[in-house]
N, C-alpha and C positions, 0 to 999 in steps of 0.2 A: 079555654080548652088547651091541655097541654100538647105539643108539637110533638113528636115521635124522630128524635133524632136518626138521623139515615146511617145505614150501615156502609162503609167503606169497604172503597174494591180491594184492599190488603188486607182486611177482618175477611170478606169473601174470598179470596186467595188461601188463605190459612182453614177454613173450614172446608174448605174443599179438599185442600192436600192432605188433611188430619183425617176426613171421612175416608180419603183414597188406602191413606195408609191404613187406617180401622180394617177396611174390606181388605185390605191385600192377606193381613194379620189372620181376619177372622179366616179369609178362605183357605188357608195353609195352616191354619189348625182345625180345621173341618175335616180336610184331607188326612191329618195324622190320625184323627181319629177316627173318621169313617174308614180309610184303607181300602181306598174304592177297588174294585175285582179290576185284574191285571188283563184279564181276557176281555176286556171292552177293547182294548186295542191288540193285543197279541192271540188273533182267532185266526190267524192266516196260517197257510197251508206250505211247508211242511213241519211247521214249527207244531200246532198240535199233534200228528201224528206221531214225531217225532218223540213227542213228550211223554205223549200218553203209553208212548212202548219201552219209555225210558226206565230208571229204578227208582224214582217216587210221583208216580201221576196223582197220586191222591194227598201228597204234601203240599201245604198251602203258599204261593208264591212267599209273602212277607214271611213265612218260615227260615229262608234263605236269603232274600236279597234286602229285606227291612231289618235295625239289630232290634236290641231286646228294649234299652233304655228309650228313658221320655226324650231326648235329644235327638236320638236315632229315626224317631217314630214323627218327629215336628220337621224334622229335614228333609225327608223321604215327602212328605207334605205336600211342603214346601215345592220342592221338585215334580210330582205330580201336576200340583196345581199353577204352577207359574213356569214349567220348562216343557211338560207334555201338553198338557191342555190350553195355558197361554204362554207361547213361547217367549217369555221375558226374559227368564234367567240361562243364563248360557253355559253350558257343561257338555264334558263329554260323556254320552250314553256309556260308555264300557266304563269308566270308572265308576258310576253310579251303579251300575249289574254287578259287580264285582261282590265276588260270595265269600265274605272273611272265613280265615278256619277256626272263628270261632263257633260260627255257626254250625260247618260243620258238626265241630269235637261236641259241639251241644248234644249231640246222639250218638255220635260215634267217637266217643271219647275214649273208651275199652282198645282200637286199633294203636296206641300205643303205650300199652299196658302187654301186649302181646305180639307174637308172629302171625301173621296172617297168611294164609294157604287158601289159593282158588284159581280156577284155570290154570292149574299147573303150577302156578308162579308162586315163591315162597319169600315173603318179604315184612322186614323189621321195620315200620314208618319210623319210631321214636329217633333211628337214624338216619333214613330219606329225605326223614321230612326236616332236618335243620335249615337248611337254603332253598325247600320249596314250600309253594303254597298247593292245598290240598288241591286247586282247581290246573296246577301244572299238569295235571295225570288225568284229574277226573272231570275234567272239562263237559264231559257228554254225559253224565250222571243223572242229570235232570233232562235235557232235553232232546239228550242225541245227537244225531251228528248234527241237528238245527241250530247250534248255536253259531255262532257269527265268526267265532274264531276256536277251532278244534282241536283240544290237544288232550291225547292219551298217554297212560304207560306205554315206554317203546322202548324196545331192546338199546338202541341207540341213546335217548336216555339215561337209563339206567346205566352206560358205559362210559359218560362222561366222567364219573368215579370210580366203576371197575376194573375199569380200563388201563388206569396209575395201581391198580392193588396187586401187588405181585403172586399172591397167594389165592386170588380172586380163582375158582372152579364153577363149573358148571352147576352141578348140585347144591350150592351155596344158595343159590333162587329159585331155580328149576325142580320140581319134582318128578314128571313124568317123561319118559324118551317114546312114545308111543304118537302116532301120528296125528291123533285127537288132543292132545296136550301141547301140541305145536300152536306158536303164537298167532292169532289172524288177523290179526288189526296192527297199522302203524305200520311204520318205514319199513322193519324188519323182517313184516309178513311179506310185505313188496318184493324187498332185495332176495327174498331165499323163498320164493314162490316157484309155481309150476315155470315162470320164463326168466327165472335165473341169471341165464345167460345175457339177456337183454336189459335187465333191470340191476343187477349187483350193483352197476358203477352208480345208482342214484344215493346210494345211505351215505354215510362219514367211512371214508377210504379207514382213518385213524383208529378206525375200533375192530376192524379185522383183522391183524393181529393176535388179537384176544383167543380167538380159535385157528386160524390160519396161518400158516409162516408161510414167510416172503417166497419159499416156494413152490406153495400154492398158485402164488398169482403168475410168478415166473412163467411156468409150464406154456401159459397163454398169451400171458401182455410182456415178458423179456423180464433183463433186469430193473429194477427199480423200482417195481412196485409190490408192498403200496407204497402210495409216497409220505416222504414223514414229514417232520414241520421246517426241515432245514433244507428240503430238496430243491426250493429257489436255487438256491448257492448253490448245489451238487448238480444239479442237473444233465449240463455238460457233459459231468466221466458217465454218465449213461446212457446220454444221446448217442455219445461215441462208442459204443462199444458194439460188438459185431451184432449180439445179440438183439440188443434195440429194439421195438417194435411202438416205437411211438404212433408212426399214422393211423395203430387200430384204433386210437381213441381222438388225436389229433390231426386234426387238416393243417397242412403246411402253413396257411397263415398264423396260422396258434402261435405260430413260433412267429413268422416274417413281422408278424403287427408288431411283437416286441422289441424284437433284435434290428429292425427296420432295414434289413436283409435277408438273401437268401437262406433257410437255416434247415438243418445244416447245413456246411457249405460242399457245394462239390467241387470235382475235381479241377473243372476251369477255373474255382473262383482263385484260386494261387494263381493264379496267369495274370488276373483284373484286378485282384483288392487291391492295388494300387491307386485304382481309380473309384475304387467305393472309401477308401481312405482319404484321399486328394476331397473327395464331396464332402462327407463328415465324419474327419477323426473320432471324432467322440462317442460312438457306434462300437468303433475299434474297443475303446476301452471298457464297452459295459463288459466286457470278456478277457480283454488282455492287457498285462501289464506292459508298463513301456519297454523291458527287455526282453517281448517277445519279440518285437520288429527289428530291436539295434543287436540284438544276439546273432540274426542271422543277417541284416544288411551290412552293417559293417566288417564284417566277413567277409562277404563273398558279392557283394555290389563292383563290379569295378566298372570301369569309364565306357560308358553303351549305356545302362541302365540294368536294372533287374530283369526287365521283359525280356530283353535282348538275351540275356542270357539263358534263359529257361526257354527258349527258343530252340525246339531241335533242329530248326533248317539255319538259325544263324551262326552257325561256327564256332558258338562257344560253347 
């Protein structure tokens, strides 16, 4: 009777890892091609409603977030079956949701072929869209304000390059001046809303300009604003000037945290900066140069000291 040679634990090691990898294989190509419904797990609230009110509830998820090709369609798979349902592989969800603009142009390919005119706004994509992606703007297209991270056309936006165009007017994008064609969504409807007043300071200071000159803002906040990209370094000949009104917007530490003194300084501190100098010069210089101090002490220092002499009751 012939014996039946025994199978070794390393023949059984090997058929095991080759059956493991088989199933991993077959189940991520099961996944490409079945495209299991995205609403087994995305049924939560307010992501459907959101969707459903949005401007394609009836377009199929893999429409947009799966591509067209056999690679596209075995990765997405892949991903389903081994990152959502067995968390093996590790990624980040927003890269994976991420809605190429090919898919878009797959339908809306015609938007840059032409001008586009709706809620007022009159805009050329062919030249928008060079540095952006169509989801920079239309972020809520599909699901509204539910998706995870929201971004629309905004005036502010759109001014990141207006803003440099010398020639840039109003009517250029804008077609309507009627109060129904005013903008209602994004930073801009915020800033130039019914409370104005309270909110202006939240947009990019840097783009008002665009329709306001510097004394616009004057009238309210003094000189200096708005503030431009170099007001670090200026700041000072504004601080000091009669008109000033930095505390409507800054609390005195705004300044003290930085300057790591009183700022600005008042009338005592000529009596004491002595002694905020004696602790650390170096305070002295984020502001002055060394012949501020030797222009007037070697001057007019004589044998008492400076205090002594700024002294009205000491006789000098």
């Amino acid at each position: 009777m012939q014996r039946l040679t025994p199978v070794s634990s390393k023949t059984i090691l090997w058929l095991v890892a080759v059956s493991g990898f088989a199933l991993f294989v077959a189940a991520g190509l099961y996944s490409a091609v079945a495209l299991p419904g995205c609403v087994a797990c995305h049924d939560q609230e307010p992501f459907v409603s959101g969707t459903a009110d949005a401007g394609h509830p009836s377009t199929d998820c893999s429409a947009c977030h799966v591509g067209a090709g056999v690679a596209d369609r075995v990765a997405f798979g892949f991903r389903v079956a081994y990152h959502m349902t067995l968390p093996i592989i590790r990624g980040e969800g927003r890269d994976w949701s991420v809605v190429a603009d090919g898919r878009c142009l797959s339908c809306h390919g015609t938007v840059l072929e032409q001008t586009i005119s709706r809620n007022g706004i009159r805009i050329a994509h062919v030249t928008c869209s060079v540095s952006s992606a169509c989801t920079d703007c239309h972020a809520a297209t599909a699901h509204g304000a539910a998706v995870d991270w929201l971004r629309v056309y905004d005036m502010d936006t759109c001014l990141e390059c207006h803003v440099s165009e010398s020639a840039t007017m109003c009517d250029l994008c804008h077609e309507g001046r009627l109060e129904s064609d005013r903008i209602t969504s994004g930073i801009f409807a915020i800033t130039h809303g019914a409370q104005w007043q309270q909110t202006h300071g939240m947009g990019d200071a840097f783009t008002c300009t665009v329709c306001h000159t510097a004394a616009n803002c004057e009238k309210c906040h003094g000189v200096g604003l708005p503030h431009t990209g170099d007001f670090l370094e200026s700041h000072s000949e504004y601080a000091a000037d009669e008109s000033a009104r930095c505390q409507t917007c800054h609390e005195p530490r705004f300044c003290d945290d930085c300057h790591g003194l009183e700022m600005p300084h008042s009338m005592a501190f000529t009596r004491d900066h002595a002694d905020a100098a004696e602790k650390d010069g170096s305070l002295c210089l984020r502001c002055h140069a060394d012949p501020d101090c030797t222009e007037c002490h070697e001057t007019h220092v004589h044998p008492g000291g400076a205090i002594g002499s700024l002294d009205p009751g000491g006789g000098r």
